[in-house]
N, C-alpha and C positions, 0 to 999 in steps of 0.2 A: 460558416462554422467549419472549422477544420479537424478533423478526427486523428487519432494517433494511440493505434494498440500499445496493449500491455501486454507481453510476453509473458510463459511464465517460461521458467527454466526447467530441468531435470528435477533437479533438488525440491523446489518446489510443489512438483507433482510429485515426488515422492514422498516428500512431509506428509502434504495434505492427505494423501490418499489412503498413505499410511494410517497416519492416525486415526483416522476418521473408521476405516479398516477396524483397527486395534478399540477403538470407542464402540463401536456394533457388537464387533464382539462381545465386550466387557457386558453391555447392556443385555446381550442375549445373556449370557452368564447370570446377569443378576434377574432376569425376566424366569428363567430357566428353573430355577429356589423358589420359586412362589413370587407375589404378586410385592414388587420392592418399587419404592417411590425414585428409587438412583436413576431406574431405568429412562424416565423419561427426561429425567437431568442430565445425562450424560450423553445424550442423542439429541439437546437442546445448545453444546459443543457445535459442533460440525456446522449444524443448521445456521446457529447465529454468526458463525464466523462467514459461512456461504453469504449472506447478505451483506457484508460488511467487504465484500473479495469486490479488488480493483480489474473492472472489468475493460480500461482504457481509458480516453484522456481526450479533452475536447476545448479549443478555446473558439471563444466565443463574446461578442462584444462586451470586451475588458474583464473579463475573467477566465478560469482556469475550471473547466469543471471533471470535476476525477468520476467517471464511469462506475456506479456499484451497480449490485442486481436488480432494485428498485425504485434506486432515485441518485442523484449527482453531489457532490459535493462541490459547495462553490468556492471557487480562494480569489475574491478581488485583484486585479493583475494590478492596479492603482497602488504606486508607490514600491512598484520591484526596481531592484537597484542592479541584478544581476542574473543571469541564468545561464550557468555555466555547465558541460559536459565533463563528470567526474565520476569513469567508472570505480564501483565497489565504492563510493563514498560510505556508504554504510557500513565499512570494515573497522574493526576494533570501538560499535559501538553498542550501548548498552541502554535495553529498552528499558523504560520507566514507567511504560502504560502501554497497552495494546495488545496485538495480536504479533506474533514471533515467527510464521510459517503458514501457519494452514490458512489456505486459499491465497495469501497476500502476507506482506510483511508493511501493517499500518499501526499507527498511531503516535507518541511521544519516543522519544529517545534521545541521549546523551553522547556526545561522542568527544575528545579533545579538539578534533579537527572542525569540528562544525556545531559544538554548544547545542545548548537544547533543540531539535527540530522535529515536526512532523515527518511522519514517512506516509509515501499510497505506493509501494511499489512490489513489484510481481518478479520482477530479474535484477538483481543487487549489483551485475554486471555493468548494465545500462541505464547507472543514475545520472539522474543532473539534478543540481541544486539551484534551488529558486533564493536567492537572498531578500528579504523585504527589510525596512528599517527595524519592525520589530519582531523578526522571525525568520525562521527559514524552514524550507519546505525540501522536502528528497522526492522525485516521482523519477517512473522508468520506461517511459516510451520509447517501441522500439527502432525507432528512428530518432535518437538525444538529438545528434547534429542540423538537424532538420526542424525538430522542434525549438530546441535553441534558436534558433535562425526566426522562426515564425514566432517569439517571443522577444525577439529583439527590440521594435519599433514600442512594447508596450514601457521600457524602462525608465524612469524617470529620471530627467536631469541631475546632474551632480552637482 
């Protein structure tokens, strides 16, 4: 099994920490007025999103599995057609489901350049895109050229 961090960036840690920041607040705020049901919904923000944060990247016989805080996300490497080094692939796109910053930037999203695809990425800098016949995938390890490389043998004939 070969491992391969997820960076995060500046930005990133500033999202997150921000917010999350600004969410404590809000909840002491509403904690503060008397006993308000908000408080522990808006401190269930941050938390659920923490679970859901790409904590690195790992292949492993014939699969792809994306590192979260409590369990792996598997992506079958069977039937990739491509994996190519394309920083900021994620520029000028527009999420459709998921998470937008805090902790990771996962889940659906639209872009012109690459149609519908997943995202598990942590540095927007250091994407590559996984092609499959029916998908495509964004992640951000912080070695792309290297993981590419170590992705290469799983690709499927043309």
């Amino acid at each position: 099994m070969t491992e391969y961090k997820a960076p995060w960036t500046r930005s990133l840690s500033w999202i997150s920490w921000s917010t999350t920041g600004f969410i404590c607040v809000l909840a002491a705020f509403c904690l503060a007025r008397g006993p308000r049901p908000m408080a522990p919904v808006l401190l269930a923000i941050p938390a659920v999103a923490a679970l859901f944060a790409v904590r690195g990247y790992a292949v492993a016989q014939g699969e792809l599995r994306v590192r979260r805080l409590l369990w792996d996300t598997r992506i079958p490497l069977a039937g990739l057609e491509s994996a190519e080094f394309v920083p900021d692939a994620m520029r000028r796109s527009i999420r459709t489901f998921g998470n937008g910053g805090l902790f990771s930037f996962t889940g659906r999203y639209r872009s012109k350049a690459l149609g519908g695809y997943r995202a598990f990425v942590t540095d927007l800098g250091l994407t590559v895109v996984l092609r499959f016949r029916n998908a495509t995938i964004v992640v951000s390890p912080e070695t792309p050229e290297a993981f590419v490389r170590h992705l290469l043998p799983y690709r499927s004939p043309a």
